[in-house]
C-alpha positions, 0 to 999 in steps of 0.5 A, spaced: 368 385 255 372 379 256 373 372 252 373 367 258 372 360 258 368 357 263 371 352 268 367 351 275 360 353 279 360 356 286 355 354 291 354 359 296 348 357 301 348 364 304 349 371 301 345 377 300 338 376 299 337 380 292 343 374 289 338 369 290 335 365 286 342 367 280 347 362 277 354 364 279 360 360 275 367 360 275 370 363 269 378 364 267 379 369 261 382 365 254 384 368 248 381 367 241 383 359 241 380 358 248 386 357 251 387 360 258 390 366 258 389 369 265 385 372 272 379 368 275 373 371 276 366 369 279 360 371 275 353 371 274 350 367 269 344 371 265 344 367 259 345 360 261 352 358 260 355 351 262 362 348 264 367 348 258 363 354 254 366 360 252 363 366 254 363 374 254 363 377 261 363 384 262 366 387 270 365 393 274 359 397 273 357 394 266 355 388 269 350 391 273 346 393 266 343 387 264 335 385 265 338 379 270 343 383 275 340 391 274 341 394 281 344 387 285 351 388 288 355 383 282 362 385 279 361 380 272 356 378 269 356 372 263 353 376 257 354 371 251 355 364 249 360 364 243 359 360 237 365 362 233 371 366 233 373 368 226 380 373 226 383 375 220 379 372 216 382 365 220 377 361 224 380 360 231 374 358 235 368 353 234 362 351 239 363 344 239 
């Protein structure tokens, strides 16, 4: 799983029939305190996250696991909302 916050939508008025009726959103992987840290990548929506939320996604083959994307062609899927993020017994993140 990836720590990402996420930062657009993508639009795509054709695509593989069995993408339809699927979210997808623009995410940047972040660390802990939410700060951008790295790679984009575009993925599935399967919890209904919106912009500016920090999110956990999974890649690869792992993304093709949930109930939303089981046997469809994706690569990231967005799994979790995060509420908060505690290390160390230090608060780093807080859903606004």
């Amino acid at each position: 799983m990836v720590l990402g916050r996420i930062i657009g939508t993508l639009v795509a008025s054709r695509k593989e029939p069995t993408l339809e009726g699927l979210k997808l959103l623009v995410v940047r992987a972040c660390d802990v305190d939410g700060n951008p840290t790295g790679a984009i990548a575009i993925a599935v929506d399967a919890v209904g996250a919106g912009i500016g939320e920090v999110v956990l996604y999974c890649a690869g083959s792992s993304a093709r696991q949930t109930q939303v994307t089981q046997n469809r062609p994706v690569d990231a899927t967005i799994m979790a909302i995060v509420d908060q993020i505690t290390v160390g017994g230090e608060l780093h993140y807080v859903k606004d």
